[in-house]
TIVORO-76942 format. One line per field, with one value per residue: residue in three letters; residue number from 1; x, y, z of N, C-alpha, C in turn. Coordinates in Angstrom, 2 decimals. Layout:
! TIVORO-76942
aa <- (ala,...)
i <- (NUM,...)
n_xx <- (X,...)
n_yy <- (Y,...)
n_zz <- (Z,...)
ca_xx <- (X,...)
ca_yy <- (Y,...)
ca_zz <- (Z,...)
c_xx <- (X,...)
c_yy <- (Y,...)
c_zz <- (Z,...)
END
This chain:
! TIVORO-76942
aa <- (unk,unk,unk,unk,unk,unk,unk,unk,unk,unk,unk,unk,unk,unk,unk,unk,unk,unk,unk,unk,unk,unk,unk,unk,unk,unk,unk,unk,unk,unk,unk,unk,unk,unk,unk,unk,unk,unk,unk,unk,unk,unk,unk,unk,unk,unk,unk,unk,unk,unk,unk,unk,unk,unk,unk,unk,unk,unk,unk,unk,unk,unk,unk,unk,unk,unk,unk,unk,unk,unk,unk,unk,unk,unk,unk,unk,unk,unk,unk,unk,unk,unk,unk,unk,unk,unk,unk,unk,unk,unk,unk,unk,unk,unk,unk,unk,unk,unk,unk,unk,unk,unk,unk,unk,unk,unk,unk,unk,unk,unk,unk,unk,unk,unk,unk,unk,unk,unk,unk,unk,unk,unk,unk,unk,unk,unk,unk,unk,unk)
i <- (1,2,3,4,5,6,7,8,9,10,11,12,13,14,15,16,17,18,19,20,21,22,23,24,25,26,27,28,29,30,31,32,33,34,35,36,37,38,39,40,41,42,43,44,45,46,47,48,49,50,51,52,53,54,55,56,57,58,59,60,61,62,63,64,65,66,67,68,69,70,71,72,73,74,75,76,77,78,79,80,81,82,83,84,85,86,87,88,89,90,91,92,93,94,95,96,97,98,99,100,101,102,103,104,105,106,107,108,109,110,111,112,113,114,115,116,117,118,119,120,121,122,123,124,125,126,127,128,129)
n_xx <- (99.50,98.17,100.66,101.88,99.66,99.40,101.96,101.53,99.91,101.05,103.66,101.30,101.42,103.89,104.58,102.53,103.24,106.21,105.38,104.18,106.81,107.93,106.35,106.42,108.91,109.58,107.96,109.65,111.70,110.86,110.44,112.63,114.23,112.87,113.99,115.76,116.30,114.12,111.31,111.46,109.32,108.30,109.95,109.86,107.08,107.97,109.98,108.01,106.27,107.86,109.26,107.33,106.50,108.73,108.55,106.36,108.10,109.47,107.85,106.62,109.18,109.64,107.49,107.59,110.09,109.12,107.17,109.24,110.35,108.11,107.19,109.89,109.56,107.90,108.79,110.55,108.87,107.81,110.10,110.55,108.82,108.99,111.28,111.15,109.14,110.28,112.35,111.38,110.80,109.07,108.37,106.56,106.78,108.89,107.47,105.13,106.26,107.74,105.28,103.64,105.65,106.15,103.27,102.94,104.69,103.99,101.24,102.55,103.57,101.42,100.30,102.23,102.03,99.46,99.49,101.03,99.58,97.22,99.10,99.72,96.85,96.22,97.80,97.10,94.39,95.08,96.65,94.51,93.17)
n_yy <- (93.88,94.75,95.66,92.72,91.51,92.73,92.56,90.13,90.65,91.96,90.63,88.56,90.16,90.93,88.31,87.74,90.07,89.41,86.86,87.92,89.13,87.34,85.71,87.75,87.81,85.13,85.56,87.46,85.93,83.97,85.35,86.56,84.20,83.75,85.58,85.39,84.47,85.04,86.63,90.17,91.82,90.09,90.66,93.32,93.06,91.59,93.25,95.36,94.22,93.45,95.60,96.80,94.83,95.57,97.93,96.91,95.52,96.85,98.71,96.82,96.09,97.97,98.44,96.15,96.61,99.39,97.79,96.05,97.84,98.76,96.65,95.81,98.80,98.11,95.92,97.43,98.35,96.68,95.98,98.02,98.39,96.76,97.24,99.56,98.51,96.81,98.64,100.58,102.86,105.63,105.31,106.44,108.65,107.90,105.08,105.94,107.46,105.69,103.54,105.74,106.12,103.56,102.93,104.70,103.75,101.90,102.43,103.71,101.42,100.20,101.99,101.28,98.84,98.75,100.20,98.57,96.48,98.00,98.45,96.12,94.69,96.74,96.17,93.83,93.80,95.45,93.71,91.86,92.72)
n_zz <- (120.91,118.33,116.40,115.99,114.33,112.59,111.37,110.23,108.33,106.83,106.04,104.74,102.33,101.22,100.49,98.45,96.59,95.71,94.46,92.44,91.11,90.60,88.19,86.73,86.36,85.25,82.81,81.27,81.18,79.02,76.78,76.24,75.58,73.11,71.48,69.53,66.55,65.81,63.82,62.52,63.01,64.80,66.70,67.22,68.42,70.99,71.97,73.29,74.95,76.47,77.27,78.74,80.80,82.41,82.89,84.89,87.05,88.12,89.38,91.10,92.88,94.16,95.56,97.02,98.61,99.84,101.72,103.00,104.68,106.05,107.43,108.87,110.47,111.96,113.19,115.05,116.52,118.20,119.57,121.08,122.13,124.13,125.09,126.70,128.25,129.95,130.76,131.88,130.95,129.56,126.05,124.33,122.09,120.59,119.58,118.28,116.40,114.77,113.85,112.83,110.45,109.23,108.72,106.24,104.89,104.50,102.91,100.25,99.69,98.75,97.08,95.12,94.24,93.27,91.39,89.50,88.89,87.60,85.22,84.90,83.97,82.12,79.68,79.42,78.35,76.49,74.70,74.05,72.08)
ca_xx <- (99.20,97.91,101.11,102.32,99.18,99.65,102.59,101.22,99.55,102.42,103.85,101.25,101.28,104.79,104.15,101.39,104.39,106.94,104.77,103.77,107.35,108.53,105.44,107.02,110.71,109.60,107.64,110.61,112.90,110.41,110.42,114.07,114.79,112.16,114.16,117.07,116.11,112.83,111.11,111.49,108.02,107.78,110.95,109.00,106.19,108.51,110.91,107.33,105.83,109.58,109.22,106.27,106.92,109.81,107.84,105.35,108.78,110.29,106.60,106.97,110.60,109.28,106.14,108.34,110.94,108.18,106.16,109.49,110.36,107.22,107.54,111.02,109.70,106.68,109.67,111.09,107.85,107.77,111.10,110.76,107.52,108.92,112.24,110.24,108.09,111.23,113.27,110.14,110.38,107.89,109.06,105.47,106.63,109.35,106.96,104.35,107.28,107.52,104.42,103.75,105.97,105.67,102.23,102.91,105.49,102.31,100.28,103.16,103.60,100.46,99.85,102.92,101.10,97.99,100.13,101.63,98.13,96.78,100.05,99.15,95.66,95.97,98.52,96.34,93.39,95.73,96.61,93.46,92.29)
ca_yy <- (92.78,94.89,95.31,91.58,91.11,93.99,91.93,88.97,91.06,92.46,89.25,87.92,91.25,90.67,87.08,87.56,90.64,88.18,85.80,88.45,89.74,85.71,85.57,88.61,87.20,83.75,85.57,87.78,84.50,83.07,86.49,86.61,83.27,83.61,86.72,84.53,83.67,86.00,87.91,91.56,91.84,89.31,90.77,94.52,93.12,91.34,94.39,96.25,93.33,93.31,96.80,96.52,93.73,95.87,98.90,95.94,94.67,98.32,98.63,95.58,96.44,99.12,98.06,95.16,97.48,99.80,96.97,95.60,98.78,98.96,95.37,96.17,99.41,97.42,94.90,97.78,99.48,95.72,95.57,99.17,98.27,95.53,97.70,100.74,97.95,96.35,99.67,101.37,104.44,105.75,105.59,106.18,109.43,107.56,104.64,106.83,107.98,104.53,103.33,106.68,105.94,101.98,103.02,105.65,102.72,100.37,103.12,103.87,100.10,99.29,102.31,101.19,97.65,99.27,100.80,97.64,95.55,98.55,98.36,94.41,94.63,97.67,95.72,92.27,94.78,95.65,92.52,91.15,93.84)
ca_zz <- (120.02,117.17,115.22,115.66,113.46,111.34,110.76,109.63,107.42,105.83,105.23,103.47,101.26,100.52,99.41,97.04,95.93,95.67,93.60,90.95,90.67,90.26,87.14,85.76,85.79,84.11,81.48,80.66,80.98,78.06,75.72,75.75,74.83,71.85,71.11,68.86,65.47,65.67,62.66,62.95,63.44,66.48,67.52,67.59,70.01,72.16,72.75,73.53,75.60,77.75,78.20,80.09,81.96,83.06,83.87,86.20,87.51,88.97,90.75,92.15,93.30,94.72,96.36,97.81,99.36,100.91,102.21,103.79,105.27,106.74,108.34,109.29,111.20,112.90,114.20,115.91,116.97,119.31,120.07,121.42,123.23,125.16,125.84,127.18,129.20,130.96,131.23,132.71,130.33,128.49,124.84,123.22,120.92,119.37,119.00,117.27,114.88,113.75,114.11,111.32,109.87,109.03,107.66,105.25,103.26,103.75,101.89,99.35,98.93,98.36,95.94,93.90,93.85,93.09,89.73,88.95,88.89,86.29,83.75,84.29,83.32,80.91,79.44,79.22,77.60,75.02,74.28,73.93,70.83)
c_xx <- (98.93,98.93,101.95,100.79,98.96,101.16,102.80,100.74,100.23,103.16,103.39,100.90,102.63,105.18,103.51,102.55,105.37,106.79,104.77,105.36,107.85,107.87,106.47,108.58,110.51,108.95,108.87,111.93,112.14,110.44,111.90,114.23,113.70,113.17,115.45,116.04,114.64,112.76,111.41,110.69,107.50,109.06,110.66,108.11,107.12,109.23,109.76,106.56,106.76,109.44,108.16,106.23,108.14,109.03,107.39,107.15,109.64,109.06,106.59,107.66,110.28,108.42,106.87,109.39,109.95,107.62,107.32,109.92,109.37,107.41,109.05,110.68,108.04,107.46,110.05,110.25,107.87,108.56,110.90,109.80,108.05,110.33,111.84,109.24,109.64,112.57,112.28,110.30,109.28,108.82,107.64,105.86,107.40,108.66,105.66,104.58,107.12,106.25,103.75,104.25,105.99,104.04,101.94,103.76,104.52,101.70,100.97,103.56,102.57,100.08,100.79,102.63,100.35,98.34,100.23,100.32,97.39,97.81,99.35,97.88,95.39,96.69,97.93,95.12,94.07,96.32,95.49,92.52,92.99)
c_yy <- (93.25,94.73,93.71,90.99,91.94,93.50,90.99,89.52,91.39,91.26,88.40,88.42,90.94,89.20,87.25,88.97,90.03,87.11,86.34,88.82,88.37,85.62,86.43,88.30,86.45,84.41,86.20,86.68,84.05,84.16,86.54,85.50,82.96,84.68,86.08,84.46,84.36,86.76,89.30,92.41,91.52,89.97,92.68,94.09,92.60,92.48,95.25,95.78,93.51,94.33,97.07,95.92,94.42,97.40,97.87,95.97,95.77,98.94,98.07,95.56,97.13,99.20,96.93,95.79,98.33,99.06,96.38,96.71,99.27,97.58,95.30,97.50,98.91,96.34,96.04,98.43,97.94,95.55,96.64,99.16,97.65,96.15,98.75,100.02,97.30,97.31,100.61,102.89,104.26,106.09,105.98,107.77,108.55,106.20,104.91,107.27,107.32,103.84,104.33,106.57,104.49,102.22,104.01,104.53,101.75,101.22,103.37,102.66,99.74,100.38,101.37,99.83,97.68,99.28,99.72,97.09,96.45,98.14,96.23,94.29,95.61,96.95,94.03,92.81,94.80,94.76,91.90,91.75,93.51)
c_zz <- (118.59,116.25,115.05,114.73,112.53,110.78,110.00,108.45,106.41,104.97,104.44,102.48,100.40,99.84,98.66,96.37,95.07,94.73,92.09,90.44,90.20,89.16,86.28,85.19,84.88,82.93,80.45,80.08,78.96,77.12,75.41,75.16,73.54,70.74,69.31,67.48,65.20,64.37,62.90,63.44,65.03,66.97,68.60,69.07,71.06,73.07,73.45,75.02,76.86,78.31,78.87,81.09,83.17,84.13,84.91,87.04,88.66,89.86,91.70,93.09,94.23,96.26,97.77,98.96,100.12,101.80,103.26,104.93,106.46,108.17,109.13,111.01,112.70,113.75,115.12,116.52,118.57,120.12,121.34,122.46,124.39,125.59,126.63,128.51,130.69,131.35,132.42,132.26,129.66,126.90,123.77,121.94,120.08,118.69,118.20,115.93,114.14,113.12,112.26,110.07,108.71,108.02,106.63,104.26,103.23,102.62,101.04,98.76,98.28,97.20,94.89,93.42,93.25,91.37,88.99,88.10,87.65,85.50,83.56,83.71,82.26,80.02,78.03,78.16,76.17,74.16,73.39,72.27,69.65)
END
Protein backbone atom coordinates (compact mmCIF):
# COMPACT_ATOMS: atom_id res chain seq x y z
CA UNK A 1 0.00 0.00 0.00
CA UNK A 2 2.80 2.38 0.85
CA UNK A 3 3.86 3.36 -2.63
CA UNK A 4 0.20 3.68 -4.07
CA UNK A 5 0.28 6.59 -1.52
CA UNK A 6 3.67 7.67 -2.16
CA UNK A 7 1.95 8.10 -5.34
CA UNK A 8 -0.60 10.28 -4.53
CA UNK A 9 1.99 12.16 -3.17
CA UNK A 10 3.87 12.61 -6.16
CA UNK A 11 1.01 13.71 -7.99
CA UNK A 12 0.17 16.32 -5.96
CA UNK A 13 3.98 17.46 -6.14
CA UNK A 14 3.76 17.51 -9.76
CA UNK A 15 0.62 19.67 -9.71
CA UNK A 16 1.67 22.39 -7.49
CA UNK A 17 5.03 21.90 -10.35
CA UNK A 18 2.83 22.23 -13.11
CA UNK A 19 1.08 25.31 -11.68
CA UNK A 20 4.35 27.28 -11.01
CA UNK A 21 5.78 26.37 -14.42
CA UNK A 22 2.07 27.59 -16.05
CA UNK A 23 2.74 31.25 -13.71
CA UNK A 24 6.10 31.34 -15.25
CA UNK A 25 4.86 30.85 -18.96
CA UNK A 26 2.00 33.62 -18.57
CA UNK A 27 4.43 36.04 -17.04
CA UNK A 28 6.88 35.52 -19.89
CA UNK A 29 3.72 35.59 -22.37
CA UNK A 30 3.11 39.28 -20.70
CA UNK A 31 7.06 40.53 -20.88
CA UNK A 32 7.28 39.63 -24.41
CA UNK A 33 4.37 41.23 -25.63
CA UNK A 34 5.47 44.53 -23.67
CA UNK A 35 8.72 43.91 -25.47
CA UNK A 36 7.36 45.93 -28.98
CA UNK A 37 7.48 49.57 -28.85
CA UNK A 38 9.55 49.50 -25.39
CA UNK A 39 12.19 52.18 -24.18
CA UNK A 40 15.61 50.83 -24.13
CA UNK A 41 15.63 51.09 -20.63
CA UNK A 42 12.33 49.00 -19.99
CA UNK A 43 13.53 46.90 -22.72
CA UNK A 44 17.03 46.26 -20.44
CA UNK A 45 14.91 45.02 -17.33
CA UNK A 46 12.66 42.97 -19.31
CA UNK A 47 15.48 41.03 -21.23
CA UNK A 48 16.93 40.62 -17.40
CA UNK A 49 13.49 39.82 -15.79
CA UNK A 50 12.97 36.96 -18.98
CA UNK A 51 16.18 35.67 -18.20
CA UNK A 52 15.27 34.67 -14.96
CA UNK A 53 12.08 33.53 -15.46
CA UNK A 54 13.91 31.25 -17.83
CA UNK A 55 16.51 30.13 -15.46
CA UNK A 56 12.93 29.33 -12.83
CA UNK A 57 11.45 27.65 -16.01
CA UNK A 58 14.57 24.95 -16.82
CA UNK A 59 14.25 24.05 -12.82
CA UNK A 60 10.93 23.49 -13.18
CA UNK A 61 11.54 21.35 -16.39
CA UNK A 62 13.65 19.59 -14.55
CA UNK A 63 12.07 19.07 -11.25
CA UNK A 64 8.94 18.00 -13.35
CA UNK A 65 10.80 15.32 -15.34
CA UNK A 66 12.49 13.88 -12.11
CA UNK A 67 9.35 13.90 -10.14
CA UNK A 68 7.69 12.03 -13.17
CA UNK A 69 10.34 9.58 -13.40
CA UNK A 70 9.99 8.88 -10.02
CA UNK A 71 6.10 8.29 -10.34
CA UNK A 72 6.70 6.39 -13.44
CA UNK A 73 9.21 4.02 -11.45
CA UNK A 74 6.73 3.67 -8.34
CA UNK A 75 4.03 2.45 -11.21
CA UNK A 76 6.34 -0.26 -11.96
CA UNK A 77 7.57 -0.96 -8.42
CA UNK A 78 3.30 -2.11 -8.20
CA UNK A 79 3.04 -3.54 -11.30
CA UNK A 80 6.08 -5.70 -10.34
CA UNK A 81 4.60 -6.41 -6.89
CA UNK A 82 1.47 -7.79 -8.11
CA UNK A 83 3.46 -9.78 -10.98
CA UNK A 84 5.91 -11.40 -8.47
CA UNK A 85 2.60 -12.03 -6.21
CA UNK A 86 0.66 -13.96 -9.05
CA UNK A 87 3.83 -15.58 -10.66
CA UNK A 88 4.93 -16.72 -7.14
CA UNK A 89 8.56 -15.38 -7.59
CA UNK A 90 10.26 -13.44 -5.42
CA UNK A 91 11.20 -10.26 -7.35
CA UNK A 92 12.11 -8.08 -4.14
CA UNK A 93 15.92 -7.09 -5.45
CA UNK A 94 14.66 -5.75 -8.60
CA UNK A 95 11.90 -4.07 -6.63
CA UNK A 96 14.41 -2.44 -4.25
CA UNK A 97 16.29 -1.20 -7.50
CA UNK A 98 13.32 0.74 -8.30
CA UNK A 99 11.97 1.45 -5.32
CA UNK A 100 15.95 3.29 -4.94
CA UNK A 101 15.73 4.34 -7.47
CA UNK A 102 12.17 6.27 -7.74
CA UNK A 103 13.45 8.06 -4.58
CA UNK A 104 16.68 9.44 -5.51
CA UNK A 105 14.53 11.50 -8.71
CA UNK A 106 12.03 12.42 -5.73
CA UNK A 107 15.14 13.87 -3.90
CA UNK A 108 16.68 15.38 -7.16
CA UNK A 109 13.21 16.70 -8.04
CA UNK A 110 12.49 18.17 -5.18
CA UNK A 111 16.06 19.76 -4.81
CA UNK A 112 15.67 21.26 -8.34
CA UNK A 113 12.24 22.69 -6.92
CA UNK A 114 13.91 23.67 -3.89
CA UNK A 115 16.41 25.90 -6.54
CA UNK A 116 13.66 27.15 -8.47
CA UNK A 117 11.56 28.58 -5.27
CA UNK A 118 15.13 30.50 -4.23
CA UNK A 119 15.79 32.17 -7.96
CA UNK A 120 11.82 32.95 -7.35
CA UNK A 121 12.19 34.60 -4.13
CA UNK A 122 15.81 35.95 -4.65
CA UNK A 123 14.45 37.27 -7.63
CA UNK A 124 11.13 38.91 -5.89
CA UNK A 125 13.91 40.42 -3.12
CA UNK A 126 15.55 42.06 -5.86
CA UNK A 127 12.81 43.40 -7.17
CA UNK A 128 11.50 44.83 -4.32
CA UNK A 129 14.92 47.25 -3.57
Amino acid sequence: MAPVFLLTGVGAILSVLVARLGRIVDRMRVLHGRLPGSAESERHDIDIEMTGLSDRSRFINWAISLCTICALLICAVIATLFIGALAEVSLSGAIALMFIAAMFALIAGLLSFLREIYLATNSAYLSSR
